[in-house]
Backbone as JSON Lines, residues from 0, in Angstrom:
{"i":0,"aa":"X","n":[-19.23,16.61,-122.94],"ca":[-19.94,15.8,-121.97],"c":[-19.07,15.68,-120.71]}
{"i":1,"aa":"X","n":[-19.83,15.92,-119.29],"ca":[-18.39,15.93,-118.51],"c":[-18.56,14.11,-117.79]}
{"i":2,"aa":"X","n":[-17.62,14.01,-117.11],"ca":[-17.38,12.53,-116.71],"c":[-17.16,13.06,-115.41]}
{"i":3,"aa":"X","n":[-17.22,11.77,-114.83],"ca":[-17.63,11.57,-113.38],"c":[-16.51,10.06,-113.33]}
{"i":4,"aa":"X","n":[-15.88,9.98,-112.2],"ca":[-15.09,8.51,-111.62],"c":[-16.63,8.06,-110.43]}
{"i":5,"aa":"X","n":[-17.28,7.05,-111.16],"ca":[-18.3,6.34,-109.96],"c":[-17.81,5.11,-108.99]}
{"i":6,"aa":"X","n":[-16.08,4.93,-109.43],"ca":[-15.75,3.49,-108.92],"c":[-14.31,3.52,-109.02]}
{"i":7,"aa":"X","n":[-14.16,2.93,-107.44],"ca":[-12.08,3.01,-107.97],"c":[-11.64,1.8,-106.8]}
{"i":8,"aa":"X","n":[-10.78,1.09,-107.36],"ca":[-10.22,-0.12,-107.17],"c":[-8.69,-0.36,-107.65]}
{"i":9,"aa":"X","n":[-8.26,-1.32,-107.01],"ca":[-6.54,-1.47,-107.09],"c":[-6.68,-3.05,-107.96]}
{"i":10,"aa":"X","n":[-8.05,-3.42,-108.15],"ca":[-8.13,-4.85,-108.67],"c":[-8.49,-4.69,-110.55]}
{"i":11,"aa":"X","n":[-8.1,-5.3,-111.14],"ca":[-8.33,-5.1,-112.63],"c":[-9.41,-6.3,-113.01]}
{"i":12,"aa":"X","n":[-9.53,-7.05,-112.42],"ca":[-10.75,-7.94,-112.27],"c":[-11.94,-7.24,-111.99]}
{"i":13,"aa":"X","n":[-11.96,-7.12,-110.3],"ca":[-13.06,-5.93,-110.43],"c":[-13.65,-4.88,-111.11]}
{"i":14,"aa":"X","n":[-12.41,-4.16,-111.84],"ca":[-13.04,-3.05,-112.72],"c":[-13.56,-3.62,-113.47]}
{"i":15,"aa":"X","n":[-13.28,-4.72,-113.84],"ca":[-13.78,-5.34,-115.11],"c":[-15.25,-5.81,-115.1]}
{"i":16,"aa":"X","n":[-15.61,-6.76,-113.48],"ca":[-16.65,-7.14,-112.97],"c":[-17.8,-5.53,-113.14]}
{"i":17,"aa":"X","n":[-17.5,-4.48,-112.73],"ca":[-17.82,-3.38,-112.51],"c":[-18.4,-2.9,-113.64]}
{"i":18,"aa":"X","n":[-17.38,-2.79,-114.83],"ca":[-17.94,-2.38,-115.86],"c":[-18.65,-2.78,-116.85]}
{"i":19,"aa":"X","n":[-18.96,-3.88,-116.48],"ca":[-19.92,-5.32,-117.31],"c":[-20.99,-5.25,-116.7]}
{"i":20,"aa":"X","n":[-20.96,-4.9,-115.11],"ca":[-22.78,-4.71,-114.75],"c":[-22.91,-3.48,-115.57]}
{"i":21,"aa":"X","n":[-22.55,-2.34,-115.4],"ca":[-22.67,-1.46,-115.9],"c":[-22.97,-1.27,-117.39]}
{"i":22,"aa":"X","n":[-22.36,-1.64,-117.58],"ca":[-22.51,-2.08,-119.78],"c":[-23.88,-2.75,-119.91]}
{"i":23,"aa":"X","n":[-24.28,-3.56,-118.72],"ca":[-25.21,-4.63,-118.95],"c":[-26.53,-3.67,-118.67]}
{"i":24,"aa":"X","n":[-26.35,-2.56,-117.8],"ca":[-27.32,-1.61,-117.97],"c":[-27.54,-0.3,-118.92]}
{"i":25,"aa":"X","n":[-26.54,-0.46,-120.09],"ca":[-26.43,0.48,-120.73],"c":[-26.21,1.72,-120.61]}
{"i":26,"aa":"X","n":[-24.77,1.7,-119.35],"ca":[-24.12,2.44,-118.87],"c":[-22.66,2.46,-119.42]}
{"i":27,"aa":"X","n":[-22.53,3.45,-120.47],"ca":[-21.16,3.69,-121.34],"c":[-19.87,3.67,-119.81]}
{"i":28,"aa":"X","n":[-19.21,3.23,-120.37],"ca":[-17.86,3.51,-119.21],"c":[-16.34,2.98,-119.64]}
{"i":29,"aa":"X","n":[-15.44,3.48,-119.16],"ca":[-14.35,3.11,-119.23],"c":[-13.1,3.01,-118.43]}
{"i":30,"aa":"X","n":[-11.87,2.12,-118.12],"ca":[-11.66,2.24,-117.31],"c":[-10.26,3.43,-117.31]}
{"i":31,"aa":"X","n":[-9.69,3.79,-116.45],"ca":[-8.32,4.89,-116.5],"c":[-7.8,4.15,-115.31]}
{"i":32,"aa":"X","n":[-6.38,3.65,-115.57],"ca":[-5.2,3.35,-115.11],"c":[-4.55,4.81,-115.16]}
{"i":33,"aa":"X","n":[-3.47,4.53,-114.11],"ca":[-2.66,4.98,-113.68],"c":[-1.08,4.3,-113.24]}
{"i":34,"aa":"X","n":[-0.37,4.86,-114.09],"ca":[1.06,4.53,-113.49],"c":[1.51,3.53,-114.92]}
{"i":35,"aa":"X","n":[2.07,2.37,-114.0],"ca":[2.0,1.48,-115.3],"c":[1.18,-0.1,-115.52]}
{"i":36,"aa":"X","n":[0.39,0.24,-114.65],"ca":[-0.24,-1.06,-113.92],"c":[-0.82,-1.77,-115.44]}
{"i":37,"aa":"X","n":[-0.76,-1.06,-115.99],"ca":[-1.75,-2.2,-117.43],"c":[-1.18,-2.75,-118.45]}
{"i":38,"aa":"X","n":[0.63,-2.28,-118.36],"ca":[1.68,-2.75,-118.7],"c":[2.17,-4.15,-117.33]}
{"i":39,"aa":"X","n":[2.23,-3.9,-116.72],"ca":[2.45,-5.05,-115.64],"c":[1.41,-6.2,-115.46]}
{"i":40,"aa":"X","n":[0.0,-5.72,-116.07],"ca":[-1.12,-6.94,-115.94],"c":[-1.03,-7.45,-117.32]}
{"i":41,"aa":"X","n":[0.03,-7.07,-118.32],"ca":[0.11,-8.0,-119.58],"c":[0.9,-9.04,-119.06]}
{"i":42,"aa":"X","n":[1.69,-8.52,-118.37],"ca":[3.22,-9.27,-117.97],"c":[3.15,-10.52,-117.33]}
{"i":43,"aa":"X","n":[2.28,-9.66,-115.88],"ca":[2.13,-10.83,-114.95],"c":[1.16,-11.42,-115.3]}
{"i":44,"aa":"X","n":[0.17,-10.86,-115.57],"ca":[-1.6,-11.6,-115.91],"c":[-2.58,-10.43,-114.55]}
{"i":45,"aa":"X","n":[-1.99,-10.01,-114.03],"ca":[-2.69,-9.25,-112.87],"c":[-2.07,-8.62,-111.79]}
{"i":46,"aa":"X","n":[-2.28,-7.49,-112.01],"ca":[-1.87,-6.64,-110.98],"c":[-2.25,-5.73,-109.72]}
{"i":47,"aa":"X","n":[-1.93,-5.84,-108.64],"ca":[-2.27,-4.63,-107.75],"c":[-1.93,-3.58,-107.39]}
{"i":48,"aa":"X","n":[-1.48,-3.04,-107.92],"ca":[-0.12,-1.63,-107.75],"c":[-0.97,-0.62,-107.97]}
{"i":49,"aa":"X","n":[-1.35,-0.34,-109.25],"ca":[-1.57,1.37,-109.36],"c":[-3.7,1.09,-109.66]}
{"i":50,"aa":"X","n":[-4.09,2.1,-108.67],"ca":[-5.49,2.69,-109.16],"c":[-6.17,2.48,-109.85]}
{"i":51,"aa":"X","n":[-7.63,1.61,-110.8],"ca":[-8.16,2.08,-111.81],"c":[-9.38,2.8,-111.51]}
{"i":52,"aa":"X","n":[-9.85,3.5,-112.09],"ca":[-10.96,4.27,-111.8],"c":[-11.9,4.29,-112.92]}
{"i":53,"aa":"X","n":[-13.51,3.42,-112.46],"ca":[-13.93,3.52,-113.89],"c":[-14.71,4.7,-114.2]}
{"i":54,"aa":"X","n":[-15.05,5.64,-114.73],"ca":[-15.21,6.8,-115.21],"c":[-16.76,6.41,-116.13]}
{"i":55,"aa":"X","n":[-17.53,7.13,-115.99],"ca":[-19.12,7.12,-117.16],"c":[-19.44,8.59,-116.96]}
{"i":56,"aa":"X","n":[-20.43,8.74,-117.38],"ca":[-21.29,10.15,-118.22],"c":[-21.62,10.14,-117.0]}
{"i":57,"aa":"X","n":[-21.45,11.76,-116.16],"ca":[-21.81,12.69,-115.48],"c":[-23.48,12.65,-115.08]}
{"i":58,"aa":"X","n":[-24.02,12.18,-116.33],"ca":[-25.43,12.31,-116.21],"c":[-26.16,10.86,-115.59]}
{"i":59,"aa":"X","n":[-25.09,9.6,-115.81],"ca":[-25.98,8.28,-115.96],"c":[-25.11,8.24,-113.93]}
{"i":60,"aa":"X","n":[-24.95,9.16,-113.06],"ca":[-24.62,8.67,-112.05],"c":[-25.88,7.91,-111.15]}
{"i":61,"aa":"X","n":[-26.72,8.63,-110.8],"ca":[-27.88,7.88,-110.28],"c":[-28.06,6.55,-110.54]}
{"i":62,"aa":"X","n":[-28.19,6.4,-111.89],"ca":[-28.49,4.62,-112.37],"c":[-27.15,3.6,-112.12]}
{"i":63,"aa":"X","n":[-26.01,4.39,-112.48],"ca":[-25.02,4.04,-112.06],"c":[-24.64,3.53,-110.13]}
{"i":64,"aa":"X","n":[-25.09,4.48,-109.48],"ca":[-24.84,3.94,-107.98],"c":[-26.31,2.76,-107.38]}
{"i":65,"aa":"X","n":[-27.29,2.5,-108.2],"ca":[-28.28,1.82,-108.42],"c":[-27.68,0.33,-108.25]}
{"i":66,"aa":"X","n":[-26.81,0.78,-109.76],"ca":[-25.72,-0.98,-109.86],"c":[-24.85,-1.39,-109.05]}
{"i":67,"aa":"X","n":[-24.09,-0.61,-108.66],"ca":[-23.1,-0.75,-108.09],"c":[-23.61,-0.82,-106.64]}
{"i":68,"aa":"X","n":[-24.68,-0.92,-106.01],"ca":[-25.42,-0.85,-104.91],"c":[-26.03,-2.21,-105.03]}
{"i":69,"aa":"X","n":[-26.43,-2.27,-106.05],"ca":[-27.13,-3.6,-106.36],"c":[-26.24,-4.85,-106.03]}
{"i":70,"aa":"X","n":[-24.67,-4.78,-106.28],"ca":[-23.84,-5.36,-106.21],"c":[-23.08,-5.68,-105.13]}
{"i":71,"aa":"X","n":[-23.84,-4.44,-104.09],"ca":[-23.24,-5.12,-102.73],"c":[-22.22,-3.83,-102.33]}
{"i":72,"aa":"X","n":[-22.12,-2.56,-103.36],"ca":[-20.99,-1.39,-103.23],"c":[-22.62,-0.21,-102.5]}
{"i":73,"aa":"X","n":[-21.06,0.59,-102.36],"ca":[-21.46,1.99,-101.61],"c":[-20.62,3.01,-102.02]}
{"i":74,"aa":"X","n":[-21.0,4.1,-102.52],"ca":[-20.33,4.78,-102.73],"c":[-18.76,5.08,-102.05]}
{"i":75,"aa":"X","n":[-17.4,5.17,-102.21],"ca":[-16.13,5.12,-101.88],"c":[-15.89,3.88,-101.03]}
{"i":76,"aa":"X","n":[-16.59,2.78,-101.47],"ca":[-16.29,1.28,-101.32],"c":[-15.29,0.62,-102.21]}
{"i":77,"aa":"X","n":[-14.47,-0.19,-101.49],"ca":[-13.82,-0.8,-102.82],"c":[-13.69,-2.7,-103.13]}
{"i":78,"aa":"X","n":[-14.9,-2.64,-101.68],"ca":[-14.73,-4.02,-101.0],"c":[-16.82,-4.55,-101.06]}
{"i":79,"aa":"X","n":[-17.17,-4.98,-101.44],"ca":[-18.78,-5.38,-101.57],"c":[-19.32,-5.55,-99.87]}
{"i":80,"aa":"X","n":[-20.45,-5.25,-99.5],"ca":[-20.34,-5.28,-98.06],"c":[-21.03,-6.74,-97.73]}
{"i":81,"aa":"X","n":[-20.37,-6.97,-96.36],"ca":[-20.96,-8.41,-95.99],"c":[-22.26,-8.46,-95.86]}
């Protein structure tokens, strides 16, 4: 199955916000860190340092930018628009 990154953020909250609409539409996803940022958000409680990118099925992108549109995003947004 190939994967697709529909969403990328330096916030681990957000991904999180992100992937709960998404789940909530029965959109499989997960998130991928980079570096050591998910070792440092045990530590501190939250981090901004390294990338997450949440990643879903290649196929569910359409419904996917639906949500994330719905939410106020745009594709290579990382900020909801005013």
């Amino acid at each position: 199955m190939e994967e697709i990154t529909i969403f990328t953020t330096y916030d681990s909250f957000e991904a999180d916000r992100v992937r709960a609409a998404l789940e909530s539409e029965k959109i499989p996803s997960y998130k991928k860190s980079h570096g050591a940022g998910d070792y440092l958000g045990v530590y501190f409680g939250r981090t901004n340092i390294n990338e997450i990118e949440i990643v879903i099925p290649a196929e569910a992108e359409d419904k996917a930018s639906d949500v994330l549109e719905s939410m106020g995003y745009t594709r290579g947004d990382e900020e909801p628009e005013a």
